[in-house]
C-alpha positions in Angstrom: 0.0 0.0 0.0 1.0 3.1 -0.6 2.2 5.6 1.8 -0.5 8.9 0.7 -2.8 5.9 0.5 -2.5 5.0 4.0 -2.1 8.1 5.4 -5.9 8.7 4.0 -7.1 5.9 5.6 -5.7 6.7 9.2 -7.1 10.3 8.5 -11.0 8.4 8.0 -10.7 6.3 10.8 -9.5 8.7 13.3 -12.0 11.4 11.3 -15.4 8.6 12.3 -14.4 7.9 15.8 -14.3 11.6 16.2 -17.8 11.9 14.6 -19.3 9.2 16.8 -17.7 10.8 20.0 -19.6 13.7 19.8 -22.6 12.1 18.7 -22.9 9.9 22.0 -22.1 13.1 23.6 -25.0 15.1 22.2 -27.4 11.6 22.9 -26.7 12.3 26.3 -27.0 16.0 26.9 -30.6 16.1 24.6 -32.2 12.7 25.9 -31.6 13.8 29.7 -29.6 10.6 30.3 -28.3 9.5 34.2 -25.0 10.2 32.6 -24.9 13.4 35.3 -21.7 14.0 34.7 -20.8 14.6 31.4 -24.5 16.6 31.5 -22.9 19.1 33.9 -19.3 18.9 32.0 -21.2 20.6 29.2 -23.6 23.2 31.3 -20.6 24.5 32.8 -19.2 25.3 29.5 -22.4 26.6 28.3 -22.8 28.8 31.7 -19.3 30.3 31.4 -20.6 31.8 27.8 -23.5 33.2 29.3 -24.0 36.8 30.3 -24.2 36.2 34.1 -26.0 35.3 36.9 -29.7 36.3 37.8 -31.7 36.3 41.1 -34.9 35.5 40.7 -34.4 33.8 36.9 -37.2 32.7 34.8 -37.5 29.4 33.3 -39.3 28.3 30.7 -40.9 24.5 30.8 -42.3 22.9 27.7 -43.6 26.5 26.4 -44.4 28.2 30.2 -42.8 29.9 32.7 -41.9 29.2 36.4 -40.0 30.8 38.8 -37.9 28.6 41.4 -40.1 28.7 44.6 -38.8 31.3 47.6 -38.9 34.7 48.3 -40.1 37.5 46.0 -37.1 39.2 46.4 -35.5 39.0 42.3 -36.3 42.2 40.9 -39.9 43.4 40.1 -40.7 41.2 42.6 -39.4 37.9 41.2 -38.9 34.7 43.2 -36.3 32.8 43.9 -34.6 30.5 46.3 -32.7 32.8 48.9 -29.2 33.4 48.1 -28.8 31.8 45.0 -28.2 33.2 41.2 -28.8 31.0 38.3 -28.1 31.1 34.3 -29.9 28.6 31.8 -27.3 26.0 30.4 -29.2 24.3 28.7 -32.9 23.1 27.8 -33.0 21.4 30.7 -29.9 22.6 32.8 -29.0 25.1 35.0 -26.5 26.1 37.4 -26.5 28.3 40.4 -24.4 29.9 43.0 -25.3 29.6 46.4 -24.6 32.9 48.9 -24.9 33.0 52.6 -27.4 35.4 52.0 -31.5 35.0 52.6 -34.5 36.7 51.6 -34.3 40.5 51.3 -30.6 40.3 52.8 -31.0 38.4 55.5 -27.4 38.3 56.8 -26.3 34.8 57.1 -28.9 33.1 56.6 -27.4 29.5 55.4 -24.7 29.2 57.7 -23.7 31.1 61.2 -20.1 30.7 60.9 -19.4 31.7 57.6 -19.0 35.3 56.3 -22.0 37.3 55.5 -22.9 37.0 51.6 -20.0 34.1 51.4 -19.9 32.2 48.1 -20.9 28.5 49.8 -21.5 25.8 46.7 -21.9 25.6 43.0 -25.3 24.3 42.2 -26.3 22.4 39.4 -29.6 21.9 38.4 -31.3 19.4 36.3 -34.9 19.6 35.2 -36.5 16.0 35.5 -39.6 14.5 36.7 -39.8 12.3 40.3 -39.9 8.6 40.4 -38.3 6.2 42.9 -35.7 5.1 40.7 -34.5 8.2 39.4 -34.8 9.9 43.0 -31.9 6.5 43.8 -29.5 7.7 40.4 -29.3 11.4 41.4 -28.5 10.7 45.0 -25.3 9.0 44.2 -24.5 11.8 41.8 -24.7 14.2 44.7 -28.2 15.5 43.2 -30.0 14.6 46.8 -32.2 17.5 47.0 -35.0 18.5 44.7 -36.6 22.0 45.0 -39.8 23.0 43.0 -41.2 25.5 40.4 -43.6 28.3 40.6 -45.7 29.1 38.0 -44.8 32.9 36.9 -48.8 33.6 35.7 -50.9 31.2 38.3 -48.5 30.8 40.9 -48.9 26.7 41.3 -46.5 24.4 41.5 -45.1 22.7 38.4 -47.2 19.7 37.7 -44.8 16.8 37.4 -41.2 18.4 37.2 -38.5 19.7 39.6 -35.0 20.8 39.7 -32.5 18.3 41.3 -29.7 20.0 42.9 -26.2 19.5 43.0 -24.5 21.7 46.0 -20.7 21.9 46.1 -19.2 23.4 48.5 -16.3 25.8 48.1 -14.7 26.3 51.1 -15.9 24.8 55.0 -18.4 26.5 57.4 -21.2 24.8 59.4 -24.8 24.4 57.8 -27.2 25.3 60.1 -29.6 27.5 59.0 -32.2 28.0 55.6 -35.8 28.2 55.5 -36.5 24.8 57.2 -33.8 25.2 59.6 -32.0 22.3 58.3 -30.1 19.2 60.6 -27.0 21.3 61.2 -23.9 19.7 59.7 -20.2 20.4 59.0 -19.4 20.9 55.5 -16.3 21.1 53.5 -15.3 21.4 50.1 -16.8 18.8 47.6 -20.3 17.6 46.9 -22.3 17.9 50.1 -24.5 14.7 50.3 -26.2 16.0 53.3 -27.8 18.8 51.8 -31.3 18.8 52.8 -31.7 15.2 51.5 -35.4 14.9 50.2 -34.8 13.1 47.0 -36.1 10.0 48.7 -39.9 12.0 49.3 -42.3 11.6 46.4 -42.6 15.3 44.8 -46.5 16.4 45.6 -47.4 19.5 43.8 
């Protein structure tokens, strides 16, 4: 064989594996797959071309809009979950960062130790309905928490889906505080599995 010949033929092969790479990568970013991690791999990328962070962020859910459920504290009244900013990374994807900050201000709200307004945990968010068996998969992701959405027009709940969360903590400080007043627990740097863990309770809108 000759040499341009072969080189031609290395160039196709490595040329298709490429092709089907990124193919099984776009199968599991648009199909919502338990593949968690390469899902957030790419909403980080998308989140660091965004614009920025927003508190008090609207979503849009097959064709309407919800709010995450809190405090009407975003601006024009918007509502969100205390401390945190968000930007869309996706469909069904977004990602957050979560302040020791509460509703109107509230000075450290989250945590008594750490610094007013401290940067606690990177959140990641992904939109997906309740069931037993996914509610198992996302709690040995880290994604052990699930919040809910408010409609922006009716003010229900969302119907059937909910963001799980992801929370990974930055630096360490004692969680002790929230709206529920949550189990106090130490947390350091990493995925906090203890984060309010409700994955396990069927989601009743």
């Amino acid at each position: 064989m000759k040499y341009g010949s072969l080189v031609k033929m290395v160039v196709i092969i490595v040329m298709s594996t490429f092709i089907i790479s990124c193919q099984k990568t776009d199968d599991i970013v648009s199909n919502n797959e338990f593949s968690t991690d390469a899902v957030e791999d790419v909403s980080l990328k998308s989140a660091n071309n965004s614009k920025g962070f927003v508190h008090g962020i609207v979503v849009n859910i097959d064709g309407d809009d919800y709010y995450f459920g809190g405090a009407p504290d975003g601006p024009g009244g918007a509502i969100d979950v205390p401390g945190h900013s968000w930007v869309q990374a996706g469909p069904n994807q977004l990602v957050g960062k979560h302040y020791n900050t509460g509703p109107f201000d509230k000075p450290q709200f989250w945590s008594s130790d750490a610094p007013d307004g401290e940067y606690l945990y990177k959140v990641h968010a992904i939109i997906d309905t309740w069931s037993p068996e996914k509610a198992e998969m996302y709690a040995k992701k880290g994604y052990v928490h699930y919040h809910h959405f408010i409609s922006v027009d009716t003010g229900d709940k969302h119907p059937s889906k909910v963001p799980w969360l992801k929370h990974t903590a930055r630096t360490s400080f004692i969680f002790d505080g929230g709206p529920h007043h949550a189990v106090p627990h130490d947390v350091t740097p990493g995925v906090d599995y203890e984060f309010m863990p409700n994955g396990s309770t069927p989601y009743n809108p």
